[in-house]
C-alpha positions as CSV (number, residue, x, y, z in Angstrom):
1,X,126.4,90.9,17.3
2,X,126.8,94.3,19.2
3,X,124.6,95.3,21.9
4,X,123.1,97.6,19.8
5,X,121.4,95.0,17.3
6,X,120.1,93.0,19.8
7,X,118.4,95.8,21.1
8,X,116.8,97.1,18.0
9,X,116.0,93.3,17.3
10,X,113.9,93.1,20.1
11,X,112.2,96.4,19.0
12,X,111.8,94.8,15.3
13,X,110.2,91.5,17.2
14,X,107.7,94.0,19.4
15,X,106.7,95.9,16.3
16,X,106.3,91.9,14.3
17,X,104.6,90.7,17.4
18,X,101.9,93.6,17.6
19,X,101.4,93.7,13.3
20,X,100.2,89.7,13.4
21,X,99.0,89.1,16.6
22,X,95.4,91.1,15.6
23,X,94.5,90.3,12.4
24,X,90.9,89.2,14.1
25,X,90.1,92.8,15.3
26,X,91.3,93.9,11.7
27,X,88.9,92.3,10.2
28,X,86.2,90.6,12.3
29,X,84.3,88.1,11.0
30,X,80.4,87.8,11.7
31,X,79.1,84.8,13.6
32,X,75.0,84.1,13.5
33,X,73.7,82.6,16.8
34,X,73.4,79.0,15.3
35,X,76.9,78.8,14.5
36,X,78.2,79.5,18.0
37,X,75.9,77.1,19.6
38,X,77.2,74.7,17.3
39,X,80.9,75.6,17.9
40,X,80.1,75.1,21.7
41,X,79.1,71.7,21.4
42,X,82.6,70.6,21.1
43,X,84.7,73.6,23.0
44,X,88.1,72.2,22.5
45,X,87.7,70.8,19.0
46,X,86.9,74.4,18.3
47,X,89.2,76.3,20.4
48,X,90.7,78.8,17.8
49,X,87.3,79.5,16.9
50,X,85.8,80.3,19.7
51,X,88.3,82.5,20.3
52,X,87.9,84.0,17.3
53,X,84.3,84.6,18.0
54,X,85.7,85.9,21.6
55,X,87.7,88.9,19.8
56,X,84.7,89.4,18.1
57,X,82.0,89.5,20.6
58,X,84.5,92.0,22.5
59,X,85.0,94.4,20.1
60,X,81.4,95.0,19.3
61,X,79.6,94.2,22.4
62,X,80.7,96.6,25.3
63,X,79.2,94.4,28.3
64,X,81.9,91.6,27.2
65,X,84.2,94.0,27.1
66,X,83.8,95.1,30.2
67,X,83.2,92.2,32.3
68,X,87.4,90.9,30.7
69,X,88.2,94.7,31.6
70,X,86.8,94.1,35.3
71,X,88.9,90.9,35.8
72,X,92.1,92.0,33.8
73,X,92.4,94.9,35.9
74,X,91.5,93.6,39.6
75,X,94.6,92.5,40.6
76,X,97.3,94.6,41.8
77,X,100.2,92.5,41.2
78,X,102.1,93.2,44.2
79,X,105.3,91.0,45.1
80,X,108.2,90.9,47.4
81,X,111.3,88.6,47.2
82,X,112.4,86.3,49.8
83,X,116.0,84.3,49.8
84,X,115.7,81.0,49.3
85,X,118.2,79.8,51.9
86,X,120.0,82.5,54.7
87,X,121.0,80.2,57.3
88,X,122.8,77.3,55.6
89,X,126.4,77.6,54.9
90,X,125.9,78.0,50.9
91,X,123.6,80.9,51.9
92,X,125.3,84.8,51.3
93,X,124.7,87.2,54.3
94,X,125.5,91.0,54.9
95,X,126.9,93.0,51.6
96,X,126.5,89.7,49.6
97,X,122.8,88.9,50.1
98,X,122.4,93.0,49.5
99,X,124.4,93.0,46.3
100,X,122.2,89.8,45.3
101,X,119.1,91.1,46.1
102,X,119.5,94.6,44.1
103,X,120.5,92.1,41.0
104,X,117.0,90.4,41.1
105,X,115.5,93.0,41.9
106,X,116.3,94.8,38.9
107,X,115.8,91.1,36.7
108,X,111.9,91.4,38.4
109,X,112.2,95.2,37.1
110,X,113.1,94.0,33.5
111,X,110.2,91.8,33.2
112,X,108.1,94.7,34.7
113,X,105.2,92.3,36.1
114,X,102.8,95.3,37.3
115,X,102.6,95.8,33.2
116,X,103.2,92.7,31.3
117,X,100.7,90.3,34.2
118,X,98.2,93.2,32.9
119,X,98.0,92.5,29.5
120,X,98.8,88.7,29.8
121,X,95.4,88.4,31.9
122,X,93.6,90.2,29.3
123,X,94.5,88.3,26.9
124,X,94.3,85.0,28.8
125,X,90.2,85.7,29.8
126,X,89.4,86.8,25.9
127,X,91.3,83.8,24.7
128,X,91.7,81.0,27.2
129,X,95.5,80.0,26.8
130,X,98.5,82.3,25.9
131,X,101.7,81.3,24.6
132,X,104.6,83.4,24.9
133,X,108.1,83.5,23.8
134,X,110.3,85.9,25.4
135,X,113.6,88.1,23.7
136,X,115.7,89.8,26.3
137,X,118.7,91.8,25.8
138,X,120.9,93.8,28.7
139,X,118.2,96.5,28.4
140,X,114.3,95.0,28.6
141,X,112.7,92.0,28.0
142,X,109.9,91.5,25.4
143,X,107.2,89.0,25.5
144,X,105.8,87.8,22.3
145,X,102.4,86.6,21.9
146,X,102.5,83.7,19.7
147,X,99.4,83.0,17.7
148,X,97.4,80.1,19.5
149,X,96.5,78.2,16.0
150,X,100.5,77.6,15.9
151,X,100.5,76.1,19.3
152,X,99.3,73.4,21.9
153,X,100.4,72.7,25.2
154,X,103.2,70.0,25.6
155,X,104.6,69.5,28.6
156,X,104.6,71.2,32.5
157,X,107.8,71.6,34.2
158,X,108.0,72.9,37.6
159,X,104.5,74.0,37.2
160,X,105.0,75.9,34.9
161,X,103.4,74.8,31.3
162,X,105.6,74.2,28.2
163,X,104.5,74.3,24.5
164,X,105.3,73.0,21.3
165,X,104.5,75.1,17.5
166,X,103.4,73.4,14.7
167,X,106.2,73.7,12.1
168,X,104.9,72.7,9.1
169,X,103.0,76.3,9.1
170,X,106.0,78.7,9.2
171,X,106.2,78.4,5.7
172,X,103.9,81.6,4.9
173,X,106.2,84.5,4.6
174,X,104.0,86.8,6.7
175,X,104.0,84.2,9.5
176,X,107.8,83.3,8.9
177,X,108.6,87.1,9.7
178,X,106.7,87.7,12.5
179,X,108.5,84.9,14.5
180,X,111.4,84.9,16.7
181,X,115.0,84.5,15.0
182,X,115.5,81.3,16.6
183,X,111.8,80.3,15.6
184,X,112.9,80.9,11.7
185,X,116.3,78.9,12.0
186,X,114.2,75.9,13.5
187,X,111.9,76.4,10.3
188,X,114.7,76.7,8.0
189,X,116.2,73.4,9.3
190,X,112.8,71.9,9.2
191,X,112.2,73.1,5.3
192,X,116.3,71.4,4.7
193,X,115.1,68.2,6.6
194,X,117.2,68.3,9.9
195,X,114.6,67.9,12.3
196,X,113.9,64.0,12.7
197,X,111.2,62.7,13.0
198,X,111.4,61.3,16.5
199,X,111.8,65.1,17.4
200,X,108.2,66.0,16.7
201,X,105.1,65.4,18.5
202,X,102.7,63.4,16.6
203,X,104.6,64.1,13.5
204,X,103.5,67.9,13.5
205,X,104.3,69.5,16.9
206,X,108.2,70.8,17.9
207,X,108.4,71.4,21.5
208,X,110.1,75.1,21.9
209,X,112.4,74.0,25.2
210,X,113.9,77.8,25.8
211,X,112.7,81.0,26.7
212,X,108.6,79.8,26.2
213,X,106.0,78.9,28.2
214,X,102.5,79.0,28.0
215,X,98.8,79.6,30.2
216,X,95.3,77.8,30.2
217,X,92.8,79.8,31.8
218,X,90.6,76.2,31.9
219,X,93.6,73.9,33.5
220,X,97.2,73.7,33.0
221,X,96.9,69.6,32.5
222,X,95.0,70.2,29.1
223,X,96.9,70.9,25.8
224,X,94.4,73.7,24.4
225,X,92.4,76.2,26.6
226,X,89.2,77.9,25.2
227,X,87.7,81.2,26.3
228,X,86.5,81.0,29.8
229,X,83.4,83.1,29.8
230,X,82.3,81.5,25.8
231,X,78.9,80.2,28.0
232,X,77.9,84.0,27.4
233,X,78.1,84.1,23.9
234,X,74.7,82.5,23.3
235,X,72.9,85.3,25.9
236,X,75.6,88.3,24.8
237,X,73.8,87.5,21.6
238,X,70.6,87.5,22.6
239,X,71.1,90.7,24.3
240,X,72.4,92.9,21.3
241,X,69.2,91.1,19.6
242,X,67.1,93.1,22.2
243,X,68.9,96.0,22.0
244,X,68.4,96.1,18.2
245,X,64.3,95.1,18.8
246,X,64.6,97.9,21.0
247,X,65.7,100.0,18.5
248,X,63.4,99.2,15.8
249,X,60.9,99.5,18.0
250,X,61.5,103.2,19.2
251,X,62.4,104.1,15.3
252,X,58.9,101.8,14.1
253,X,57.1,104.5,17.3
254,X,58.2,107.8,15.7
255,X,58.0,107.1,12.2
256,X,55.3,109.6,10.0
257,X,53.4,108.8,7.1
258,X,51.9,111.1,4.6
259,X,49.7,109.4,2.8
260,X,48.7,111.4,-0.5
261,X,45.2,110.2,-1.8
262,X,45.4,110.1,-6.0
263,X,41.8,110.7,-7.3
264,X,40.3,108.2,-9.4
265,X,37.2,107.4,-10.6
266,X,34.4,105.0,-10.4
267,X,36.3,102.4,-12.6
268,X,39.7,103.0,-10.7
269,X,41.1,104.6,-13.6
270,X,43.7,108.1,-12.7
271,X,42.0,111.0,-12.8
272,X,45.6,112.5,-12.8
273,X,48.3,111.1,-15.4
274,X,50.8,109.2,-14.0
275,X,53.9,111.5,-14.5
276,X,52.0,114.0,-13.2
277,X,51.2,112.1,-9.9
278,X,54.9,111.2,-10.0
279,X,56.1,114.7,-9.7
280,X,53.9,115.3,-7.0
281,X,55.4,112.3,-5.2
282,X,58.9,113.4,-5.4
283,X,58.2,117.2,-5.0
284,X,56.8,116.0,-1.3
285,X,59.5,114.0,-1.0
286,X,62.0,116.1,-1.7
287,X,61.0,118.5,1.2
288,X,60.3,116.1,4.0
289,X,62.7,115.7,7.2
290,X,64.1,112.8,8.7
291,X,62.0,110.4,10.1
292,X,58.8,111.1,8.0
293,X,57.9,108.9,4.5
294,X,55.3,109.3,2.1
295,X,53.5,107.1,-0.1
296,X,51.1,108.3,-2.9
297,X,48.3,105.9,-3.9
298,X,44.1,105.7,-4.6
299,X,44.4,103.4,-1.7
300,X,42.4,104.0,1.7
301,X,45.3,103.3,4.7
302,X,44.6,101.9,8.0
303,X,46.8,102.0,11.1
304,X,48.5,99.1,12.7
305,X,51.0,97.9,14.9
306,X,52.7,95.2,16.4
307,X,55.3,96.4,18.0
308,X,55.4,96.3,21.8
309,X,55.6,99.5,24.2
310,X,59.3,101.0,24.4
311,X,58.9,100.3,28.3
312,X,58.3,97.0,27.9
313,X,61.2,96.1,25.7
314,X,63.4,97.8,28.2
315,X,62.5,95.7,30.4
316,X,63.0,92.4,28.6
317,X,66.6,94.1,28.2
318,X,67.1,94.5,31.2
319,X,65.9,91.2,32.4
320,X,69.0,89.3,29.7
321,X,71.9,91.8,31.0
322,X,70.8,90.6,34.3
323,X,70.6,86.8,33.3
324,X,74.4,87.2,31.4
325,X,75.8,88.7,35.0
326,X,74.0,86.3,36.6
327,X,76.2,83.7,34.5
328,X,79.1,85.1,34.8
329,X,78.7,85.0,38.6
330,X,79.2,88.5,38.8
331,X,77.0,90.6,40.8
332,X,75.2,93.5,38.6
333,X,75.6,96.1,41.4
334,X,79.1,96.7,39.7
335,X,77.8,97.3,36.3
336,X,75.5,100.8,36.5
337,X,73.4,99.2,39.6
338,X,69.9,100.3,40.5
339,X,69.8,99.1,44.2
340,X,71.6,100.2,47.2
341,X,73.2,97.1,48.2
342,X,76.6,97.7,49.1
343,X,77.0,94.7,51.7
344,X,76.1,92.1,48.9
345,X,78.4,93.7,46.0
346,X,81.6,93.5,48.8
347,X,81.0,90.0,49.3
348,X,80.6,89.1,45.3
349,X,84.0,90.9,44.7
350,X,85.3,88.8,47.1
351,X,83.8,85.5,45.3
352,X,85.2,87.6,42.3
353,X,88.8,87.8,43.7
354,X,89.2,83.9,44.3
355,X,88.3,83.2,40.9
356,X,91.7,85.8,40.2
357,X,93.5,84.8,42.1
358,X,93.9,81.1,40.8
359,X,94.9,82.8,37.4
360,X,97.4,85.1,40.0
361,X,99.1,81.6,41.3
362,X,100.2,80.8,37.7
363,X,102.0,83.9,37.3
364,X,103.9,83.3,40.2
365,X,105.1,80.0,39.1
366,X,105.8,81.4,35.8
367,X,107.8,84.7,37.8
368,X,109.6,82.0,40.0
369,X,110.8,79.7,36.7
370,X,112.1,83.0,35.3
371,X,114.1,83.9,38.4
372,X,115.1,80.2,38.8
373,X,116.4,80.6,35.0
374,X,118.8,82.9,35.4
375,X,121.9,82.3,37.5
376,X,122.2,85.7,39.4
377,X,119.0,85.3,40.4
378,X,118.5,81.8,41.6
379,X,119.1,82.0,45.3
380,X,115.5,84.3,45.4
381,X,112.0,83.7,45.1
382,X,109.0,85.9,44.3
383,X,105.8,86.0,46.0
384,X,103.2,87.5,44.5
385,X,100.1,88.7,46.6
386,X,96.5,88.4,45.6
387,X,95.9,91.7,46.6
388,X,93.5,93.6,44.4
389,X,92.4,97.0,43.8
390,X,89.4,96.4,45.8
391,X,91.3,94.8,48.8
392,X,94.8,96.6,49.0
393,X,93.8,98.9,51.7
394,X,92.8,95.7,54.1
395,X,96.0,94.3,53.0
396,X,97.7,97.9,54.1
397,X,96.2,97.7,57.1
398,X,97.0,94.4,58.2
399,X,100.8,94.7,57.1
400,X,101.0,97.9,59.1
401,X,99.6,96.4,62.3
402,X,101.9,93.1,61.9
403,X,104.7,95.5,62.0
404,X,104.6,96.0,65.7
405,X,105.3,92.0,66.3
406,X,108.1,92.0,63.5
407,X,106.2,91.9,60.5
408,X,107.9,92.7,57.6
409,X,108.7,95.7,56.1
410,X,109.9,94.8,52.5
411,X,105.9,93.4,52.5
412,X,104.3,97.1,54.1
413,X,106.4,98.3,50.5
414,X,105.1,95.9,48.4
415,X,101.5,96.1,49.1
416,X,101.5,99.9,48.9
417,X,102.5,99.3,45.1
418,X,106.3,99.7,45.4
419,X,108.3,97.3,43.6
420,X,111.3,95.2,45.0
421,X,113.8,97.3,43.3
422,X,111.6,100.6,43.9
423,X,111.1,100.0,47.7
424,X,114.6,99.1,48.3
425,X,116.1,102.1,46.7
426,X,113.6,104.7,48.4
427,X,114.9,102.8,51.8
428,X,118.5,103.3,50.8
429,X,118.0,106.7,49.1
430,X,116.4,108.2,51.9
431,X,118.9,107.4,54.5
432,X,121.9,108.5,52.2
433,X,120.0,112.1,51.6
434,X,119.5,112.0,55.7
435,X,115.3,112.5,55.3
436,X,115.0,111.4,59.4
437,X,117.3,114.7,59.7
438,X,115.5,117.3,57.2
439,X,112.1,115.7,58.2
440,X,111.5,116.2,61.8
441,X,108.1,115.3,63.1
442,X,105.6,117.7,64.9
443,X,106.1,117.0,68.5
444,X,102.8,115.0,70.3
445,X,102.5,112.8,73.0
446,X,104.8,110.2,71.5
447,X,107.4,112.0,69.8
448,X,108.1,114.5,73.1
449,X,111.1,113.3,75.2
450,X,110.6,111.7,78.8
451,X,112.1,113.5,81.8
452,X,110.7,113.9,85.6
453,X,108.1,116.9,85.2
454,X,106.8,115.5,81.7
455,X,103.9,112.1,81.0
456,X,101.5,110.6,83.1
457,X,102.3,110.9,86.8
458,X,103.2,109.0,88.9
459,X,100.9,106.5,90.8
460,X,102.5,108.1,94.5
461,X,101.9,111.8,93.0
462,X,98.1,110.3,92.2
463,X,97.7,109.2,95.6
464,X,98.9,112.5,97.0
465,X,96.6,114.6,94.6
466,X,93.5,112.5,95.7
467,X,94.4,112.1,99.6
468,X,94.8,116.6,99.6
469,X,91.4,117.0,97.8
470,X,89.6,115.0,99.8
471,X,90.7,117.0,103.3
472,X,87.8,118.9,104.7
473,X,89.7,122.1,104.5
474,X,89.4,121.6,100.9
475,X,85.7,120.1,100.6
């Protein structure tokens, strides 16, 4: 197969990847607040759908939405590499260790972490596990959401979890198309019966051992994952239940009656005939605007209501936003505040960043098994700092100053955003386009060269300057 087909296979499996991996938000089912209580009685007997329900609640309530957002885009995914071994005899130095590290760095620029981490943690939060299967060629490398009903968590190897796919559901065309070529070989052998039976897990499951591995946002030791913020569903609910009362109530405060009296008489009979007090009716109907009803009857009206004040239902609004953030352990400052408490939101997005960065330790496991995969990229590792949008400029800072007692410079590059293969080339670029020679700094007090008349003087010429100024010829 040319180099060619590969490529536009891996385009084909994108395109597959994107068409099934949504049906949910294509058609979203409703879920009444009874059901999902239910459903979260037994969390992990119900894993796909709560997730379901997830994809749901996202997609029509924007606080959900924006509290995965909030997370999903925190961290910064900053990394440097590191050799594994420099000193030892096995190890590569000078042109060797260079040529090696441009080679991983441009696998790491292949699997494009600052992008694919992005949408993997988005995905993981709504859903609570991920499984991927990855397609590379010589140009890019794809990751392919796999749908989670297909697959359960088998296995961890070098802490990095494994999963298996239940084969016996491949057999729906749609499904069958969608997957990876070698996914519909294994189905095809399954359907001609060469896959034993001491190959499958419990009879069902067929452990994928290349080029897949899978996430649980809940713990890596458990073969399904659930979504990890599903204890908000019951008070997301609630809240778009307010926000509807709240609604009624404001349209229930500004609705207009006319009320047009017919005549009748003492015996209740119409003085008017009916088809005539019919036209009437629709005549005045006919011309009224939005927001204004009429009702014709011999009937005296009285006003009531029992709806509350628009302030009050504001509040109670108000009061179950405050509650869900509350849950979530996320302080409401960050969300359209109302108080001036900038102290107490740094130190909840602190609280906000460990819970990251324990999701940010699995994918460095997961970068490290991919560069332990490959052969020209072995000899490295990746480490990948928990820096976030919210901290990068501390972590800046600190680099910066470590640099005056050898800190290193590859990491003042990475934290700044550049990647391995992007801060290396600017290094190398800019001393083969001689920048230290075209860019000459503005001369100060420490870019000015030393020589007898120029800096501080000397401690003798200090003595001499105070011992003539204090002479009484000069008092």
């Amino acid at each position: 197969m040319s180099e060619k087909e590969v490529s536009y296979k891996a385009q084909r499996f994108a395109k597959d990847s994107v068409s099934y991996s949504t049906p949910s938000v294509k058609t979203p089912k409703k879920y009444s607040k009874q059901n999902i209580l239910t459903y979260l009685e037994s969390p992990f007997k119900n894993a796909n759908t709560l997730q379901e329900i997830s994809a749901y609640i996202r997609y029509n309530n924007g606080v959900y939405n924006r509290l995965i957002k909030y997370f999903a885009n925190m961290p910064t995914f900053d990394c440097m590499l590191y050799p594994l071994e420099v000193d030892s005899k096995k190890s590569t130095t000078g042109e060797k260790l260079m040529k090696s590290y441009q080679e991983t760095a441009k696998y790491i620029e292949r699997i494009n972490p600052k992008y694919n981490l992005g949408w993997m943690l988005d995905r993981l939060l709504q859903d609570g596990e991920l499984y991927l299967y990855k397609i590379e060629d010589s140009q890019s490398i794809v990751y392919k959401q796999m749908p989670t009903d297909l697959c359960r968590i088998s296995s961890v190897e070098d802490n990095v979890c494994k999963y298996a796919i239940d084969i016996r559901k491949l057999n729906t065309k749609t499904i069958y198309d969608s997957m990876p070529e070698a996914i519909q070989k294994l189905s095809d052998k399954y359907q001609t019966g060469g896959i034993k039976a001491e190959d499958l897990i419990d009879n069902t499951w067929y452990e994928l051992e290349e080029n897949a591995v899978a996430f649980n946002a809940i713990s890596q030791f458990l073969s399904k994952g659930f979504p990890p913020f599903s204890y908000l569903f019951d008070g997301l609910m609630h809240l778009d239940e307010m926000k509807q009362l709240h609604f009624n109530s404001a349209k229930a405060n500004n609705l207009k009656i006319i009320h047009q009296k017919v005549p009748i008489d003492d015996d209740g009979e119409l003085l008017i005939d009916y088809e005539l007090v019919k036209e009437y009716h629709e005549s005045t109907k006919r011309n009224l605007p939005d927001g204004i009803a009429i009702t014709t009857n011999p009937l005296d009206l009285q006003s009531l209501t029992l709806s509350r004040t628009g302030a009050e239902s504001v509040n109670q609004r108000n009061d179950a936003l405050e509650s869900i953030l509350d849950d979530a352990g996320v302080n409401s400052e960050i969300f359209n505040g109302s108080k001036s408490t900038n102290e107490a939101i740094a130190m909840g997005v602190k609280v906000d960043e460990m819970f990251i960065n324990n999701i940010v330790s699995m994918f460095e496991n997961f970068l490290n098994y991919e560069i332990a995969q490959n052969k020209k990229t072995s000899s490295w590792r990746l480490k990948l700092f928990n820096s976030t949008y919210f901290s990068r400029d501390e972590y800046i800072k600190r680099s910066r100053e470590n640099l005056q007692y050898g800190g290193s410079r590859l990491e003042y590059l990475a934290v700044q955003g550049f990647t391995p293969l992007q801060g290396y080339n600017v290094l190398k670029g800019e001393q083969a386009l001689g920048i230290d020679k075209i860019l000459i700094p503005q001369q100060s007090s420490h870019t000015m060269t030393s020589s007898d008349k120029n800096g501080r003087p000397s401690k003798e010429d200090s003595n001499n300057t105070d011992s003539v100024a204090k002479t009484p010829e000069n008092q």
